[in-house]
N, C-alpha and C positions, 0 to 999 in steps of 0.2 A: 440496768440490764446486767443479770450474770453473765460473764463468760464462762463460757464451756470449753476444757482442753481436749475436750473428747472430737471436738467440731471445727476440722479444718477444713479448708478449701482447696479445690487444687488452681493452680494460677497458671498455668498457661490455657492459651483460645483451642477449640476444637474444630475441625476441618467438619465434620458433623454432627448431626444429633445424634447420640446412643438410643439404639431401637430393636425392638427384635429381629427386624433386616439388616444390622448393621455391619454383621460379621464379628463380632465381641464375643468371645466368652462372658457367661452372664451365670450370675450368682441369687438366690433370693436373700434378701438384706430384711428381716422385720418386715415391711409392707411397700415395700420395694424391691427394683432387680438393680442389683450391682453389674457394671460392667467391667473386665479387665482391658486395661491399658497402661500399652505402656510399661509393665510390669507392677502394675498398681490397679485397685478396685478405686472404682470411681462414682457417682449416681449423681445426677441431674438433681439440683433443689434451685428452685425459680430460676435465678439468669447466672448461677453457678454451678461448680460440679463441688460435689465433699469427695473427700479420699476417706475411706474405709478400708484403709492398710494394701501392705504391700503383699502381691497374689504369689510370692514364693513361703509366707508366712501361714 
């Protein structure tokens, strides 16, 4: 398996699930919605979230 630099994770736990009732500002990502937290975009992939940079950038 390649690694990808492009594909992090973010590591700490979520007190919820990111949704459109969540209260997040939300982003369209490609074929997803990015969520800000935190000071960071964030998106659900299976039983983790990826970071997609920091939302002052």
């Amino acid at each position: 398996m390649m690694n990808d630099p492009d594909h992090r994770t973010h590591e700490d736990e979520h007190p919820h699930v990111h949704s459109a009732a969540c209260g997040h500002e939300t982003r369209k990502h490609g074929d997803h919605e990015d969520y800000e937290h935190d000071g960071h975009w964030h998106a659900k992939d299976g039983e983790h979230y990826d970071e997609h940079g920091d939302a002052a950038g």
